[in-house]
C-alpha positions in Angstrom: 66.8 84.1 91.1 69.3 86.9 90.7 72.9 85.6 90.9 74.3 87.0 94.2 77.6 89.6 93.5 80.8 88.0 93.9 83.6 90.0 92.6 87.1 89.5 92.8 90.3 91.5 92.7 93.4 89.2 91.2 96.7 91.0 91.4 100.3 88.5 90.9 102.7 89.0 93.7 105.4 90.3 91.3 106.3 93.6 93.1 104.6 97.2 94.2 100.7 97.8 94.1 100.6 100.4 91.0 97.5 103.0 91.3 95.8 101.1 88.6 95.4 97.8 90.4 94.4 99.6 93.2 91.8 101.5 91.4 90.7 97.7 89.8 90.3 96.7 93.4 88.4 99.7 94.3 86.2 99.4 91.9 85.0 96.1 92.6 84.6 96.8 96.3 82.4 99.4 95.7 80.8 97.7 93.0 80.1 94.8 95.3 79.3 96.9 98.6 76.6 98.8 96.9 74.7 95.2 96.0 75.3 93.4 99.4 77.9 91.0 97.5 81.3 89.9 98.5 84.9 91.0 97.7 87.4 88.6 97.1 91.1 88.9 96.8 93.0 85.9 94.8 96.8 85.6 94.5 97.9 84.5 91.2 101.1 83.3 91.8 100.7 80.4 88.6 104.2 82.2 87.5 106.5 81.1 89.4 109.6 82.8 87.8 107.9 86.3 88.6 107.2 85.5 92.4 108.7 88.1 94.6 109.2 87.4 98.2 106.8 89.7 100.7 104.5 91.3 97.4 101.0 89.2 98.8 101.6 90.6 102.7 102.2 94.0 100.9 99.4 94.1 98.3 97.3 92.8 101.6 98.5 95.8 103.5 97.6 98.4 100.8 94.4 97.1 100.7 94.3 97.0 104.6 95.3 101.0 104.2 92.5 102.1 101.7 90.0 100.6 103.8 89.2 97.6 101.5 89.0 94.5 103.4 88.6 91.5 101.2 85.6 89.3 102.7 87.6 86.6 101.6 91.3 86.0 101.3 94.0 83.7 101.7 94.7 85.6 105.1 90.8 85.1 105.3 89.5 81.8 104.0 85.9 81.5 102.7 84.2 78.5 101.6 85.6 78.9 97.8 89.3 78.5 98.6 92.1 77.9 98.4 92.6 81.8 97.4 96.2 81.3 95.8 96.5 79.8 92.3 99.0 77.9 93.1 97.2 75.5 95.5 94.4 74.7 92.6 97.7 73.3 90.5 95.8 70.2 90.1 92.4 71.1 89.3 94.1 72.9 86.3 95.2 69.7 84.3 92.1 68.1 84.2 90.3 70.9 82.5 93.7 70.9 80.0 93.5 67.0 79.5 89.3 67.9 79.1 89.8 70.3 76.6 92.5 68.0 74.4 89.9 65.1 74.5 87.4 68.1 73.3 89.2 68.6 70.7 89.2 71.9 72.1 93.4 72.1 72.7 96.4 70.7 71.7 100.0 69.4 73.3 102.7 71.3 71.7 106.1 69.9 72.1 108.3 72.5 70.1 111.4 73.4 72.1 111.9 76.8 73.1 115.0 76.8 71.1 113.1 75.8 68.0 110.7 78.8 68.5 113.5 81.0 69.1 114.8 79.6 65.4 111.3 80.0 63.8 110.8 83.7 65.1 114.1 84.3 63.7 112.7 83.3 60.2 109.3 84.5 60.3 109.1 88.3 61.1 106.2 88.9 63.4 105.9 84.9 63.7 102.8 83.7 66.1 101.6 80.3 66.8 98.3 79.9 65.1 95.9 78.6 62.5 98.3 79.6 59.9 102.0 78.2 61.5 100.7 75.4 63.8 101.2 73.1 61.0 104.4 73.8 60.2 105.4 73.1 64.2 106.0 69.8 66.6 102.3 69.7 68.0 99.7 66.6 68.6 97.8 68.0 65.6 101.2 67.3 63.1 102.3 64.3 65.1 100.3 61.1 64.8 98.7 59.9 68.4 101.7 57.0 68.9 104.2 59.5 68.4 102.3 62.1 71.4 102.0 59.2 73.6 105.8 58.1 72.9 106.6 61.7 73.7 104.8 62.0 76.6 105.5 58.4 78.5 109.4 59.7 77.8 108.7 62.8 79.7 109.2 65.4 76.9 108.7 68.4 78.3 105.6 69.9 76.3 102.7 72.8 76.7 99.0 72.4 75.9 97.8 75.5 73.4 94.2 76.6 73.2 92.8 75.4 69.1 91.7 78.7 68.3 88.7 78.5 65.6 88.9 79.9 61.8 86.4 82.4 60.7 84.1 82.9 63.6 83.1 85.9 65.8 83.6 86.0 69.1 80.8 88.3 70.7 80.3 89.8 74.3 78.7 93.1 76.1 80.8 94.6 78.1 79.0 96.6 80.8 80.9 99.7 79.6 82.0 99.5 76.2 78.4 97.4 74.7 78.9 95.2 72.1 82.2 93.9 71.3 83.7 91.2 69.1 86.8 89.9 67.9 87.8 87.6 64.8 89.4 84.6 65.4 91.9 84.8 62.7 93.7 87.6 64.6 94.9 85.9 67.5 97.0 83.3 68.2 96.9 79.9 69.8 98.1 80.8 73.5 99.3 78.5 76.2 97.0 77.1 78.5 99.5 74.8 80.4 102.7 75.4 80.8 105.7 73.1 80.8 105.9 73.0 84.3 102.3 72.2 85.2 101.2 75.5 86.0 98.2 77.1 84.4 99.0 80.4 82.4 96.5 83.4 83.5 94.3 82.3 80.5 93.3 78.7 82.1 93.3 79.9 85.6 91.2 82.6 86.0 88.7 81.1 84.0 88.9 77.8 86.3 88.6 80.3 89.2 86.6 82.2 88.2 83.8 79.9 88.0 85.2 77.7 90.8 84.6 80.9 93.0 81.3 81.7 91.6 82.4 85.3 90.1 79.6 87.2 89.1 81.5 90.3 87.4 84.5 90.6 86.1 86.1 94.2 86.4 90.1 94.3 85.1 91.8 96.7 83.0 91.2 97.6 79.7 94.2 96.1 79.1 92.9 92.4 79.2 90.6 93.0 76.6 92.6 90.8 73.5 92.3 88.1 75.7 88.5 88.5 75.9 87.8 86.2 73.1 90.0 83.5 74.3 88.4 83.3 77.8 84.9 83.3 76.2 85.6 80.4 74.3 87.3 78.8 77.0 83.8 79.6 79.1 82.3 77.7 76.1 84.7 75.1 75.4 84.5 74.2 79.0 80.2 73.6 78.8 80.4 77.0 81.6 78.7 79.0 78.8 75.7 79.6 81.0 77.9 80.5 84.4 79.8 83.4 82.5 80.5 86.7 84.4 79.2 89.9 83.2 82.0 91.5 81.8 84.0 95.0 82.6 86.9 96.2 81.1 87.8 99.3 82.8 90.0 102.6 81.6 93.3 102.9 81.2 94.7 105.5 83.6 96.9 107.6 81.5 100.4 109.5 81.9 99.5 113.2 82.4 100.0 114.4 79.2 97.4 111.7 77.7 100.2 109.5 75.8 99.6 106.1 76.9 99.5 104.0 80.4 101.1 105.4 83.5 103.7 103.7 84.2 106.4 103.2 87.4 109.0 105.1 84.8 106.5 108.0 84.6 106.3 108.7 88.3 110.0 108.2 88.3 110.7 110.7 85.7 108.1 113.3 86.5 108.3 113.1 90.5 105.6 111.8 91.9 104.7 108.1 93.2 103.3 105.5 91.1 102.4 103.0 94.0 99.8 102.6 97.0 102.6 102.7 99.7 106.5 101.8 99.5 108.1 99.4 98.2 111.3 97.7 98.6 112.5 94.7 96.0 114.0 92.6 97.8 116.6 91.4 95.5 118.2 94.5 94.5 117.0 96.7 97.6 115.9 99.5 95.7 112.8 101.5 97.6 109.8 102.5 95.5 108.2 105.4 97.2 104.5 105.6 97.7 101.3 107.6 98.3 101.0 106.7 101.9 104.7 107.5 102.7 104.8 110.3 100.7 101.9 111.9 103.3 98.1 111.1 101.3 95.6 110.1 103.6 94.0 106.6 103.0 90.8 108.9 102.0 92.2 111.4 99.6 94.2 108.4 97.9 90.5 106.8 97.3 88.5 109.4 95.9 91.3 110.3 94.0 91.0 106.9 91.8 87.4 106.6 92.0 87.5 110.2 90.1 89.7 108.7 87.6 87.4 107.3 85.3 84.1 108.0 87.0 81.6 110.3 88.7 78.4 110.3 89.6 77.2 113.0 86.9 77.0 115.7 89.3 80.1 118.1 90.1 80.7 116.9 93.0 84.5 116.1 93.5 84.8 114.6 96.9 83.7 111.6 98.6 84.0 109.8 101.4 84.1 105.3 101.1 80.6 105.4 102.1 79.3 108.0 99.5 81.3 106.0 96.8 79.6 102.9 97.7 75.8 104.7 97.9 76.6 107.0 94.5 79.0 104.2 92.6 77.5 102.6 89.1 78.8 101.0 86.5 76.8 103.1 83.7 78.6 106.1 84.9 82.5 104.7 84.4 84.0 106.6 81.1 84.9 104.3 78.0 88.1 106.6 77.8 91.4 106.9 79.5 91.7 109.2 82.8 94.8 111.3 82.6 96.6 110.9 86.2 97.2 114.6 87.5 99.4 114.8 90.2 98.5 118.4 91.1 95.1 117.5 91.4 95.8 114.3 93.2 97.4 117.1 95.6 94.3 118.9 95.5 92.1 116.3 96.9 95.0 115.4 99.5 94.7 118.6 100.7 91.0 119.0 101.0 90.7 115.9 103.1 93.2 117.7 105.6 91.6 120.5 105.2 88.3 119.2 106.4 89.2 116.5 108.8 88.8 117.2 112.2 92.5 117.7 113.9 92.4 114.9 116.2 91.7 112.1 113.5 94.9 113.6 111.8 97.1 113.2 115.1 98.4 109.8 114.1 99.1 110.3 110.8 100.2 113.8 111.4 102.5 111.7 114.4 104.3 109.0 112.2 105.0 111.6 109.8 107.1 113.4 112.8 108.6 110.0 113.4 109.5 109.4 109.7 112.1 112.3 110.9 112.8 111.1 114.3 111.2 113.6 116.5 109.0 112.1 118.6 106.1 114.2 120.3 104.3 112.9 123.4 101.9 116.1 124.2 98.6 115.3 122.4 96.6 118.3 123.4 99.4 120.4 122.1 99.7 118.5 119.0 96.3 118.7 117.9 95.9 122.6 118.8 98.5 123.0 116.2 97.5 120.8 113.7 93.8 122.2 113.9 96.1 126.0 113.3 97.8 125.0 110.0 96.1 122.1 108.2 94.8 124.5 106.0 98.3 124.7 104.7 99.1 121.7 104.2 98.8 119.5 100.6 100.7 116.4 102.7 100.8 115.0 106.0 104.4 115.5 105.4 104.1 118.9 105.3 103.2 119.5 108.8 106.7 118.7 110.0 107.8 121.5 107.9 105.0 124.0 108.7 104.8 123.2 112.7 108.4 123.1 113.3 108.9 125.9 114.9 105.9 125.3 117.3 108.4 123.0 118.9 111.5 124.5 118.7 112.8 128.5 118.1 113.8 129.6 114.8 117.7 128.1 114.1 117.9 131.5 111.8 116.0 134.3 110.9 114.9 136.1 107.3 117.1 138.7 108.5 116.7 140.9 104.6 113.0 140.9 105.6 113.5 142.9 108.6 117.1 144.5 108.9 116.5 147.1 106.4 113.7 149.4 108.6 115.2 147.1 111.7 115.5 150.8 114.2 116.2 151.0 118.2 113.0 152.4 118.7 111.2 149.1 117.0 113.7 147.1 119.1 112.1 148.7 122.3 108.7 148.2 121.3 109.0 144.6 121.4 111.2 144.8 124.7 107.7 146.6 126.1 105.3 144.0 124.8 107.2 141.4 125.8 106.7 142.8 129.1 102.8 143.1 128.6 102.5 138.9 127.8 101.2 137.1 130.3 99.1 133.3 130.1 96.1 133.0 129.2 95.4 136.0 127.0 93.4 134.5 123.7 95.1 135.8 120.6 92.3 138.7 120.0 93.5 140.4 123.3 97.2 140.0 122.2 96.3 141.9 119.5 94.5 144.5 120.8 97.4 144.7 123.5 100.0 145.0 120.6 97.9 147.5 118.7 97.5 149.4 121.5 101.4 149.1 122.8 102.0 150.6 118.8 100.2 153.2 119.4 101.8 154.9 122.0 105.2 154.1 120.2 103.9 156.3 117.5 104.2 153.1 115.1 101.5 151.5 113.0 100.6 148.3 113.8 101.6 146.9 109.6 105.2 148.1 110.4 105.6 145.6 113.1 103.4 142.6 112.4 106.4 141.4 109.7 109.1 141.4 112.4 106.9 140.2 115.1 105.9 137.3 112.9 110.0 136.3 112.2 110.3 136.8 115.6 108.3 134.0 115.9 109.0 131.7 113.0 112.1 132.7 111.6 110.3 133.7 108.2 106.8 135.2 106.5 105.1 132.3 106.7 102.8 130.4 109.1 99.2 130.9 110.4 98.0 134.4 112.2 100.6 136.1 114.1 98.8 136.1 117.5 97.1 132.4 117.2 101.0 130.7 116.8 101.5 133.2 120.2 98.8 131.9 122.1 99.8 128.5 121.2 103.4 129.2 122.2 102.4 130.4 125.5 103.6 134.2 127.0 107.1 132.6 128.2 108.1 131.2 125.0 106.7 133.9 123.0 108.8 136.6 125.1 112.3 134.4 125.2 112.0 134.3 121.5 111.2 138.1 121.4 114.3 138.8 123.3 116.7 136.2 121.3 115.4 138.0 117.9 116.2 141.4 119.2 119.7 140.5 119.8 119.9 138.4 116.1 118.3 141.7 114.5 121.2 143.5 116.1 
């Protein structure tokens, strides 16, 4: 029978959600959508020195955001809890003290001090097949010496025993066959001195106490491949591995290595899902969701960095990920991140999103700047006029400002310069011509008309009328930010740009 998809996404509550984890999510909730299966989220939280208050309900709420909801949780408990590492603290040992009686593991009682000492006289110095012998461990100690240590409470770790001259072999679903010697890498901590697992230990205890079918995580975690296939081995769990994926890095925009939080910083865009505060120092992260991407755009983005579905189709919605996504299609390479493009996509979601499911966001992002707007209707008539303009739901306070309030000043070099009384007493006319109701195609033909008989054409107006308006050259047609004014607030602000116009 064919082992049911259980995937799991397995971020540490250390600080903000970085675009990378999120895409690592994303990627198993599509993968796990398209075959019926179910999404887990796990907290690893085994390091306690990097636990930062408020990180889980945050990385919870990004997910929440981009429309991922884990089917399982520690917010939502399955039958394969508990879903924080740090409840399983005790299942950990026994697979430690199992692997020492193996002869699989080893304690290691070396001081950090003494390590400190030895890395001082050993450039490049690692704990392995080639120093372990020269260090305080239960394979230089005799067994009455361990035990002495132990039953005196000497603080020690237990280090994996990695094996000389063998190849460790796996297919990964993306990059095929893979293998790594074990002569290259060192002996790492499974337990740590204060009884907590290290990631190595735990997520393969998790991983096969939750029944994880695939494995996707980043590219990153691919030295430590060999050490968790052993472990899968050394364990008698050979035959309950995962599949394997080890996904693409997501690179800074000129291609040179990872993106990192100190890239956005330095080139001006985000890094993470929404904001984030640390709550030690204060300092506020901005994020995509703040900064004004919809939950949408900020999707398809990822999913297009590092994958497609062979066509050239660019955007997406959740659903057509989940129907389209496969693993054969994800690039072996690294994706550079393009803000611009990530822009792009933002703005083509807007763009084609009917105006009433962008109220709310469109709503909060009003809020962000304290104005609050209770009229709806009106609302959405002008989000529906100028969402074509917009990259960000930010920019629609910027762009529908003056649908709400008369221009504070005016592009007065735009107009001054051919500014004449006899223009001034056109507008005095049409002013007098506006009444409600009239769509903008009979405003026009009104103010076309109206020129006309002033012995103007209608070019040499359109510019001032549109100031008039605005307060600059900018904004949707003319006539359509008229009609949505209304014929009273269209003529006041006809009569207080005469008088500014001078």
């Amino acid at each position: 029978m064919e082992k049911k998809v259980r995937v799991r996404f397995a971020p540490s509550p250390t600080g903000g959600l970085h675009l990378g984890g999120v895409r690592t999510a994303l990627f198993n909730y599509l993968f796990a959508k398209k075959h019926n299966g179910t999404f887990v989220l796990r907290v690893e939280d085994t390091d306690q020195t990097r636990f930062v208050e408020g990180a889980e309900e945050y990385i919870a709420s990004c997910l929440e955001w981009c429309g991922m909801t884990p089917d399982e949780s520690p917010q939502k408990e399955g039958a394969f809890g508990p879903y924080r590492q740090s409840e399983r603290k005790a299942t950990y040992k026994q697979y430690a003290d199992q692997l020492i009686a193996d002869g699989y593991a080893y304690y290691a009682f070396d001081t950090p001090e003494e390590l400190e000492a030895k890395r001082k006289e050993v450039p490049n110095f690692t704990y392995g097949q080639n120093t372990r012998s020269e260090m305080r461990n239960s394979l230089t100690l005799t067994e009455e010496e361990v035990a002495a240590l132990i039953a005196g409470n000497t603080p020690y770790v237990v280090r994996i025993k990695m094996p000389k001259d063998e190849l460790v072999s796996f297919t990964d679903l993306i990059r095929g066959h893979v293998s790594f010697d074990t002569n290259l890498v060192d002996d790492k901590v499974l337990l740590k001195a204060d009884g907590m697992p290290t990631y190595h230990l735990a997520v393969v205890a998790d991983d096969r106490a939750m029944e994880i079918s695939h494995i996707f995580r980043g590219e990153e975690w691919l030295p430590s491949a060999p050490i968790h296939i052993l472990l899968w081995r050394y364990l008698g769990w050979a035959d309950e591995m995962p599949a394997w994926v080890h996904l693409p890095l997501i690179l800074k925009p000129d291609g040179n290595g990872k993106l990192s939080k100190r890239d956005g910083d330095r080139l001006g865009f985000p890094v993470y899902a929404q904001n984030w505060t640390d709550p030690k120092t204060g300092d506020l992260t901005k994020g995509f969701k703040e900064l004004g991407f919809m939950p949408e755009a900020f999707v398809n983005l990822l999913a297009m960095l590092g994958w497609n579905d062979g066509t050239d189709q660019e955007l997406f919605s959740m659903n057509e990920l989940i129907e389209k996504f496969s693993v054969e299609r994800i690039s072996k390479a690294g994706a550079k991140f393009d803000f611009e493009k990530a822009k792009w996509y933002n703005h083509e979601w807007i763009k084609n999103t009917p105006a009433n499911e962008l109220l709310p966001g469109v709503k909060a992002a009003f809020a962000e700047q304290s104005i609050v707007l209770n009229n709806d209707a009106y609302l959405t008539k002008i989000i529906d006029l100028i969402k074509d303009r917009c990259n960000l739901l930010t920019d629609f306070v910027a762009q529908a400002s003056y649908f709400f309030t008369g221009p504070e000043a005016y592009d007065l070099p735009a107009v001054q310069p051919k500014w004449t009384v006899e223009k001034a007493a056109f507008f005095e006319a049409y002013a007098q011509l506006l009444t409600e109701g009239l769509s903008s195609v009979q405003l026009e033909e009104k103010f076309k008309d109206l020129a006309a008989t002033h012995n103007f054409k209608p070019g040499e107006l359109m510019l001032p009328f549109r100031i008039m308006l605005v307060g600059g050259k900018f904004g949707p047609g003319v006539f359509d930010i008229a009609v949505a004014l209304g014929a009273s607030e269209t003529e006041q602000r006809i009569k207080t740009a005469i008088e500014a116009f001078g």
